[in-house]
N, C-alpha and C positions, 0 to 999 in steps of 0.2 A: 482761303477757305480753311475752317475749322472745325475735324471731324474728332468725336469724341466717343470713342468705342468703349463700352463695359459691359460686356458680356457675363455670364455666367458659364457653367463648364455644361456640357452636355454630358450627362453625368451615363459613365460607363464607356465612353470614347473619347472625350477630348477635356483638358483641364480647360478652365477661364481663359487663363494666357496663351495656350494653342487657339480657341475662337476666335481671340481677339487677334493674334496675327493674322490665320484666315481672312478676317474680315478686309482688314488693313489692305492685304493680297489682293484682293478682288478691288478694292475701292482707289487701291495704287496705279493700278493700270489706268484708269480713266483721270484719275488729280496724284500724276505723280511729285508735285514739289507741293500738295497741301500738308498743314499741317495735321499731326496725327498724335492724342492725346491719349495712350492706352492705361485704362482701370481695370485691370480683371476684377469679378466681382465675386459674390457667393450671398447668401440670405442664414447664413446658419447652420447649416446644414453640412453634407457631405462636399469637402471640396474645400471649405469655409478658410482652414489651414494655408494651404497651398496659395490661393487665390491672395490672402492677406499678405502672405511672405513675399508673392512675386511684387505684388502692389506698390509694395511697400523698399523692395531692396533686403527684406531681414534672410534667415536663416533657417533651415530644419534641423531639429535635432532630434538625435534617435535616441530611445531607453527600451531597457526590457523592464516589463513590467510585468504583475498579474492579473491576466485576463479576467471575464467572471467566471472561470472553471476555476481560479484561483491556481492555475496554470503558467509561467513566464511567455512570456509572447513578445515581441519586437513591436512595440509603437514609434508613433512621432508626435512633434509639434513643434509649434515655431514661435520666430522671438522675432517681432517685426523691425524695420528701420532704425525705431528710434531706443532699441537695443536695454527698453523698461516694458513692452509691453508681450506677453506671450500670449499666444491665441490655441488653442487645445478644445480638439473633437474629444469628449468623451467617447465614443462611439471608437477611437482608437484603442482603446485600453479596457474598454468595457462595453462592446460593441455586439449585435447580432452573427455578425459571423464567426465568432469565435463557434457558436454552439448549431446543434442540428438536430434533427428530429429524436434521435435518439441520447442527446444531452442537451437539450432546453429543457431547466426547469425553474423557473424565477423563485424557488422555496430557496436555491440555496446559489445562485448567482449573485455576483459580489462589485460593488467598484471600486473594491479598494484600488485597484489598477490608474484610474481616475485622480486619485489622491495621491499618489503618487509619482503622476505624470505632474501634477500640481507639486508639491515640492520641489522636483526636478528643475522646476522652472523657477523656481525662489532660490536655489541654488545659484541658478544664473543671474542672481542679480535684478528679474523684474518686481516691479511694484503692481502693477496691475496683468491680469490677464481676463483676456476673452473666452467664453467656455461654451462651446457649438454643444447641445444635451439631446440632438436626434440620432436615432440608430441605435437604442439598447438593447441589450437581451437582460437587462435589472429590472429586478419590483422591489430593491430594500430602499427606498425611499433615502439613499447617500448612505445608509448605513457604514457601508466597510469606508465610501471614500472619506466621511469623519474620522474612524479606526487608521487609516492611515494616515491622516495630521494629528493626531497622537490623542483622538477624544476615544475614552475609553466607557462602554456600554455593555453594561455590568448586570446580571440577572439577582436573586433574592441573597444567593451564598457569597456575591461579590466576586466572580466568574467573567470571563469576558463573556460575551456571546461571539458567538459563533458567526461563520458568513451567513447572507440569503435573507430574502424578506419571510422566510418561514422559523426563522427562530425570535421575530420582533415580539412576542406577546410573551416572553421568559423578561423584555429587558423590564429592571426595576429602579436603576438609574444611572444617569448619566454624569460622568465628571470631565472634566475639559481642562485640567488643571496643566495638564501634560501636550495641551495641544502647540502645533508651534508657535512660538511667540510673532514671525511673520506673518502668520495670515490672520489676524484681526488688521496688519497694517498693508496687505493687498487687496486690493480692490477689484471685485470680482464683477465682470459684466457675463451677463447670462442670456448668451441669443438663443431665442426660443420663439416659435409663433406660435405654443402651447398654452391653452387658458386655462386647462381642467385643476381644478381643484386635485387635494390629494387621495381623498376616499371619496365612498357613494356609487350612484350610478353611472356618474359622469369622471371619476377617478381613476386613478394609474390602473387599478386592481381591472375594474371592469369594462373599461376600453382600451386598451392597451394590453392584459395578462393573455388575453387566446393569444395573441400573434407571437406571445415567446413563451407557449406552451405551457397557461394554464388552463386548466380542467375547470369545470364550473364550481367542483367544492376547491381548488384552491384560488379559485378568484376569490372566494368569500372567507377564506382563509386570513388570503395575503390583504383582504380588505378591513378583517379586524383588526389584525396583527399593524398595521399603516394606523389606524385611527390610533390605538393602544399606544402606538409609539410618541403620534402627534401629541397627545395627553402628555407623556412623560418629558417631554422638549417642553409642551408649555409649561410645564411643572418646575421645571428645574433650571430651564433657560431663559424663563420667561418669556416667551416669543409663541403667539398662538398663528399660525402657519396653515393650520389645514382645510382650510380652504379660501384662501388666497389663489386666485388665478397664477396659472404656470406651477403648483407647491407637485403638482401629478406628472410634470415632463417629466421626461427617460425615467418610467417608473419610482418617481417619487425624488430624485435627483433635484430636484428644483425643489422640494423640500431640504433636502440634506442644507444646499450651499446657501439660503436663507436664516439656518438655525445657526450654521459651523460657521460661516463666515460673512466676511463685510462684502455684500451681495447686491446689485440690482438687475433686476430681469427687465431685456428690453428685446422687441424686435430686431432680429439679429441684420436683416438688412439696413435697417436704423442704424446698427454699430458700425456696421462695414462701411456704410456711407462716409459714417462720421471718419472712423481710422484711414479712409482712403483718402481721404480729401477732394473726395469726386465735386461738391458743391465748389470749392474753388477750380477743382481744374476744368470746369465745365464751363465757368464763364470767359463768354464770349464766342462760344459755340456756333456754328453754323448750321451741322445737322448731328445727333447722336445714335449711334448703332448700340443695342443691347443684343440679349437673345436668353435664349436656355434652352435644355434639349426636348420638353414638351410643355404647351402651352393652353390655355382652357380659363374658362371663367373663373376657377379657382386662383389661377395666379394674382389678380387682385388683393389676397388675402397674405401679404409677406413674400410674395418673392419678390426674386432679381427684379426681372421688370420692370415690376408696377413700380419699385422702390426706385429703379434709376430713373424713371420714367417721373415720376413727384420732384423727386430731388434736383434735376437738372432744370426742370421746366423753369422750379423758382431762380433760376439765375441767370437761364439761358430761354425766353418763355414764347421766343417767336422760332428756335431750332426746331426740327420733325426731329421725331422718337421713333426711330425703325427699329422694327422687334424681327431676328430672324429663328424660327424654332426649329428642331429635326420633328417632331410632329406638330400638327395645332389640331386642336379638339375642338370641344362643342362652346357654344356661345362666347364668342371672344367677341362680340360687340359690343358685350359691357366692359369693356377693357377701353374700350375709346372714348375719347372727352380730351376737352381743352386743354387738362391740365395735367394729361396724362399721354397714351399712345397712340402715333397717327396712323403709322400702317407697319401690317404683321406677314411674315413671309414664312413658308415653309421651304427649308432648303435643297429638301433632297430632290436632285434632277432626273424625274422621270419615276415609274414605279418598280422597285426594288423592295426584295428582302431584308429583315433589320440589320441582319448579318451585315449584307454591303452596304446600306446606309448609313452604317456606324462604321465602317470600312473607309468609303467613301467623303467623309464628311468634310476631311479640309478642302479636297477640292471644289464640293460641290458648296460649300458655303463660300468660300473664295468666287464661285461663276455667281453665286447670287446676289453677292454684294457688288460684283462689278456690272450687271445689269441694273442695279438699283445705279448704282454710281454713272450712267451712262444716260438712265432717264431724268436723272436732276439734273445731267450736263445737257441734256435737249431744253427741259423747261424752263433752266435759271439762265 
């Protein structure tokens, strides 16, 4: 028997690789000499790091970096297995938490922190890295994370500019002459399940700027200032960018690494699929265990799941897909089909506070997995 566990982390209580031994836990007790094939997993997002390095066998490495208060702060990231590829949360180094009500202001948050966690990692030797772009507190559309691979964004006196996406409508042009000679020759994958263009109604400015504390005249602001910029990138780099799908993640970030560097934006569970090697290690599969810590009709749309849930079926297409969530929400029926998930559990045992359900969570995913494992030993 061949169980294939890749979980995602329940994100605020347990990494990837704590679910996935849970699982294991509970599913051991009923097939303790099966085989047991663990992928922790992640979609992009928070966790993305972690999940990749355990996956994989690589490393974590620590920098101080600057945050967008342009502040030194302690990041991470990691340089997976095969000891060329590193994978980096922006969201480390240029992340929402850095700021709070009373210092969010995306006119002058920066990620040069971002660009520099970048570097750090061509340091070490890789050629390619992985770039997770959810969790900003930035609207300069990569602005600083350019200025830190050494492109230099120069207003009418030939001046740098400044941090923040509130000084973008001074820049008069841009030179790159100075940028590292590395990263036109690393290769940048961009997990993102981000579409939005980078200006307009549907842009970084004006869905994305209230949550990190813009006001409605600096949406419209920071919405000129993004376009004005886009113009001067096509101008000078010849690359027209702004509105290409995903150019609006992490405040325009997915602009910056399109224009600065050798870039493709892909579904980040897409990547992690691929870097993990889940499609091989899934064939020949019996039954597959995922999860994540809440679930709903949305998950169809780039997570874990639904991504391990595609990916295994093509190799392994007559295994069950058991999805175990710490909540499940509304309409998860559209999550079911042939070639996706067969049955979805919530784990938490009995009714409880989030407190102790995020407290409780190994054991009680551990009793859930070994009652699932208990029911397939009745009906197989």
């Amino acid at each position: 028997m061949k169980f294939v566990i890749a979980p995602d982390s329940f994100k605020g209580s347990l990494t990837a690789k704590e679910v996935a031994d849970a699982i294991k836990k509970g599913v051991s007790r009923v097939y303790p000499n099966a085989d047991y094939v663990m992928v922790p997993m992640a979609d992009g997002g928070e966790g993305t790091v972690q999940s990749l390095v355990d996956a994989t066998h690589g490393q974590l490495i620590h920098k101080k970096v600057h945050n967008p208060l342009n502040q030194l702060s302690d990041a991470y990231y990691g340089i997976l297995g095969d000891g060329k590829t590193a994978v980096i949360e922006m969201a480390q180094a240029s992340g929402i938490q850095y700021v709070d009500e009373n210092t969010h202001n995306p006119l002058i948050t920066t990620t040069y922190g971002t660009g520099e966690l970048m570097l750090d990692a061509m340091d070490h030797g890789v050629s390619a890295i992985i770039m997770g772009i959810g969790g900003s507190a930035t609207n300069d559309g990569g602005a600083g994370m350019a200025q830190a691979l050494g492109a230099h964004l120069l207003d009418k006196e030939g001046k740098e500019l400044s941090f923040g996406g509130g000084a973008l409508d001074q820049l008069d042009k841009i030179d790159v002459s100075a940028v590292d000679s590395r990263v036109a020759d690393t290769k940048i994958l961009i997990a993102s399940d981000v579409t939005n263009p980078l200006t307009g109604k549907d842009g970084a400015s004006a869905v994305f700027g209230p949550q990190k504390g813009a006001t409605p005249e600096m949406v419209k602001q920071l919405d000129s200032n993004l376009h004005h910029y886009a113009q001067i990138i096509k101008r000078d780099l010849k690359k027209d960018i702004e509105m290409k799908p995903g150019a609006g993640a992490a405040g325009g970030l997915g602009t910056g690494l399109m224009a600065f560097t050798n870039s493709e934006m892909k579904l980040g569970i897409d990547i992690v699929v691929e870097y993990t090697k889940l499609k091989e290690q899934a064939a020949g599969a019996d039954y597959v265990f995922t999860g994540e810590g809440g679930i709903d009709f949305q998950t169809k749309f780039g997570k874990t799941p639904y991504g391990v849930a595609k990916a295994t079926k093509k190799v392994a297409p007559n295994a069950p897909v058991i999805v175990l969530a710490g909540n499940v929400g509304e309409k998860i029926d559209s999550l079911y089909s042939s070639d996706a998930m067969d049955a979805i559990f919530a784990t938490p045992a009995g009714a409880k506070s989030l407190k102790d359900a995020m407290a409780d969570g190994p054991h009680d995913i551990a009793l859930t997995a070994e009652n699932i494992a208990r029911l397939i030993n009745v009906i197989s």
